[in-house]
KEKE-3310 file (N, C-alpha, C; in steps of 0.2 Angstrom, whole numbers, plus 5000, padded with zeros to 4 digits):
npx = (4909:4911:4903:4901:4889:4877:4870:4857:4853:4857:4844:4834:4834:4831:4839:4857:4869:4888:4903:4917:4931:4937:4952:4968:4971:4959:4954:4965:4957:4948:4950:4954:4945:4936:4943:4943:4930:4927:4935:4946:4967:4978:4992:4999:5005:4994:4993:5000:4998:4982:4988:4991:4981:4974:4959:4951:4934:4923:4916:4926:4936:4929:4928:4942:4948:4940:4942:4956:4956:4948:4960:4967:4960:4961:4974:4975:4968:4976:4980:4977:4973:4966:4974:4969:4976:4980:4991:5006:5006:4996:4987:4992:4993:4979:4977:4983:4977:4963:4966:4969:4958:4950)
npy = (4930:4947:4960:4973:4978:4991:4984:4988:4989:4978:4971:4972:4964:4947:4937:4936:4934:4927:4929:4925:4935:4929:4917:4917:4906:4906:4918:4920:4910:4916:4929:4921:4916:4927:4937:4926:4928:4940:4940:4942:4941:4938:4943:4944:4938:4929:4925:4931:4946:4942:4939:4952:4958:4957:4954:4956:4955:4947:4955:4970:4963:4960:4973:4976:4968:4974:4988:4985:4984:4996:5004:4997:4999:5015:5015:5012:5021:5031:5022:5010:4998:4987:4980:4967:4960:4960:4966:4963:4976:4984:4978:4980:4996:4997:4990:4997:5009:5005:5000:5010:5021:5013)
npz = (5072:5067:5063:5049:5049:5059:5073:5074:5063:5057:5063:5056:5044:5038:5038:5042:5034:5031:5023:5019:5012:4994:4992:4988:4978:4971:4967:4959:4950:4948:4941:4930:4922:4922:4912:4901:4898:4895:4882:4881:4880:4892:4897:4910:4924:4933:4946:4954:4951:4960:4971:4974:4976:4988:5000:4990:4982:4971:4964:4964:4958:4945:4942:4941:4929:4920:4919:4917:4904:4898:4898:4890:4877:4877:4875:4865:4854:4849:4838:4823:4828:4840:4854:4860:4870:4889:4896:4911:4917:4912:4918:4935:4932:4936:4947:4957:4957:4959:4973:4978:4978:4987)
capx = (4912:4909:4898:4900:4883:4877:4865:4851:4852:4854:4837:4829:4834:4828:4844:4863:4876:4894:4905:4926:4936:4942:4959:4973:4969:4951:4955:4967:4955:4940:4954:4959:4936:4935:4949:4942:4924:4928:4938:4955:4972:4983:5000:5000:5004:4986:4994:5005:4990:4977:4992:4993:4973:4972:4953:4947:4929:4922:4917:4932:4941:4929:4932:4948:4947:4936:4948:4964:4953:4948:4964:4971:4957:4960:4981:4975:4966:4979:4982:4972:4968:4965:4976:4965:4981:4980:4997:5005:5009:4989:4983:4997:4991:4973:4976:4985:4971:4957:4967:4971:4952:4946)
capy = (4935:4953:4962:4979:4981:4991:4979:4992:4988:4969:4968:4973:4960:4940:4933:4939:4929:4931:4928:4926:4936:4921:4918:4921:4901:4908:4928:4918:4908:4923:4933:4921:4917:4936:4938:4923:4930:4946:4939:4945:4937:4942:4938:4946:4933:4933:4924:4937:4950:4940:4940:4959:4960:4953:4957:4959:4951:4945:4965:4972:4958:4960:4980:4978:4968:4981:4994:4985:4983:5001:5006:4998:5005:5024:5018:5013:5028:5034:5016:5008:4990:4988:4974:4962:4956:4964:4966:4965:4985:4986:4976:4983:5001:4998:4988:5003:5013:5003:5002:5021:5024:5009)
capz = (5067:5069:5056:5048:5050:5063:5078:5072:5055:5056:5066:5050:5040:5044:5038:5041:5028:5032:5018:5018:5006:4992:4995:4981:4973:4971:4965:4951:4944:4945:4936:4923:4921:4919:4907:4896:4898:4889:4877:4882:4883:4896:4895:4917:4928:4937:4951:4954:4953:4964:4977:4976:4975:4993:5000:4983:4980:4963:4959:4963:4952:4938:4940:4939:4922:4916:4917:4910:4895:4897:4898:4883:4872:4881:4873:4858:4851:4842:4834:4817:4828:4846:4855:4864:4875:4896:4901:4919:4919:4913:4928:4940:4935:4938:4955:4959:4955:4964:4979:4981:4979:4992)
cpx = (4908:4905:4899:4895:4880:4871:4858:4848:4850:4849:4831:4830:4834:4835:4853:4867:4884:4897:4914:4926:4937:4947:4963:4972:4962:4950:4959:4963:4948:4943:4953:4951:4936:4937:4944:4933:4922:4932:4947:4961:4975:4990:5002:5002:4998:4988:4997:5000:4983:4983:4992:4986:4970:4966:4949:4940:4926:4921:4921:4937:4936:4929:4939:4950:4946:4939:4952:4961:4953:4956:4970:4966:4958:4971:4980:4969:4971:4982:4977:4969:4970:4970:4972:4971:4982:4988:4999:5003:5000:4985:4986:4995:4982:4972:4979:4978:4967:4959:4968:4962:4947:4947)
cpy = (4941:4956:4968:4982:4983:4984:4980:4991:4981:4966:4969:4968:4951:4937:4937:4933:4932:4927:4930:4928:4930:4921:4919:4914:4904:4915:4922:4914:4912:4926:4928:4918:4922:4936:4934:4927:4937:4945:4942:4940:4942:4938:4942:4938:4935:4931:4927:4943:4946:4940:4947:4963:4956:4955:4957:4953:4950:4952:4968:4969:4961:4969:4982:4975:4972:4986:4996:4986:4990:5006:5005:5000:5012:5023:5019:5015:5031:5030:5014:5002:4994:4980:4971:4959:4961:4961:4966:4974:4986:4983:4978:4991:5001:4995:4993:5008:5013:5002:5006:5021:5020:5013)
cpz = (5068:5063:5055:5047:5056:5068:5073:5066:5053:5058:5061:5044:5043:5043:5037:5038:5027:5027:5020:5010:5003:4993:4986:4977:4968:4967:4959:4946:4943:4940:4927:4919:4917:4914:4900:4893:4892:4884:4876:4883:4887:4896:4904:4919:4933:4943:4956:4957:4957:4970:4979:4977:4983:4996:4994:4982:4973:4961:4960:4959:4945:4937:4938:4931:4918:4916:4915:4905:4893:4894:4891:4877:4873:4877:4868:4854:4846:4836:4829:4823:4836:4848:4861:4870:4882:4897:4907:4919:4919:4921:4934:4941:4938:4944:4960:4961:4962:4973:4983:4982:4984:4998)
residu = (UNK:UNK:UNK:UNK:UNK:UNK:UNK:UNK:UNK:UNK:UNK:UNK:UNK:UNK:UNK:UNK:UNK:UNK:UNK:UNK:UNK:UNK:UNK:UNK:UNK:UNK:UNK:UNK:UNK:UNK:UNK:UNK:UNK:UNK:UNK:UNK:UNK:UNK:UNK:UNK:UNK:UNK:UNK:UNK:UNK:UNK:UNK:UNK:UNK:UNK:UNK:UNK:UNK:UNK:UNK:UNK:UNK:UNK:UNK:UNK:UNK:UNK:UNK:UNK:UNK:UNK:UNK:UNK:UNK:UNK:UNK:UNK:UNK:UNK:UNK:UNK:UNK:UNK:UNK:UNK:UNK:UNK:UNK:UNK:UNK:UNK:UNK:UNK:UNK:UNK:UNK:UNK:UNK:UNK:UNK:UNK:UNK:UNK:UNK:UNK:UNK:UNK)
# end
C-alpha cells in the first residue's frame, strides 16, 4: 500500500498504520450513530448519503452531521422553535459543500 507520507517523514515515526476508507455499510451506520448521537432525526436516506459520501472518514461524516444541523438552525432564525428533523436537501447541501472544498 503506498503512503501519502513522504519516505522522509515516515522514518520519523516508529509505527506506520494504514487504514481503508469504510465502505458505504459502514458510512450508513456512522451516519445513522452521528445523527442519534446529537439528537437529531433525519428523515434522509443515509444510505443514499453514505453512497454519495464515498471516501469520507468518520470526521468528514460527523462534519457533515454538524453542518446539517447547523444549517437548520442558520433556516430557523427567523422561526419561534427549531426543528430537530435533518432532511435529505440538508445533508445533500452540505455534502455538496464538503466536496467542493476537499
Amino acid at each position: 500500500m503506498q503512503s501519502a507520507i513522504s519516505p522522509a517523514l515516515a522514518r520519523v515515526f516508529l509505527h506506520v498504520v494504514y487504514m481503508q476508507s469504510p465502505d458505504e455499510l459502514q458510512r450508513t451506520s456512522m451516519l445513522q450513530w452521528l445523527s442519534k448521537k446529537c439528537g437529531v432525526n433525519v428523515s434522509a436516506d443515509l444510505s443514499h448519503v453514505a453512497a454519495e459520501a464515498s471516501g469520507f472518514v468518520y470526521a468528514d461524516l460527523s462534519a457533515l452531521v454538524f453542518h446539517a444541523i447547523r444549517y437548520i438552525v442558520s433556516e430557523a432564525r427567523s422561526r419561534i422553535s427549531i426543528s430537530k428533523c435533518v432532511s435529505f436537501l440538508h445533508m445533500s447541501n452540505c455534502l455538496t459543500y464538503q466536496q467542493y472544498i476537499c
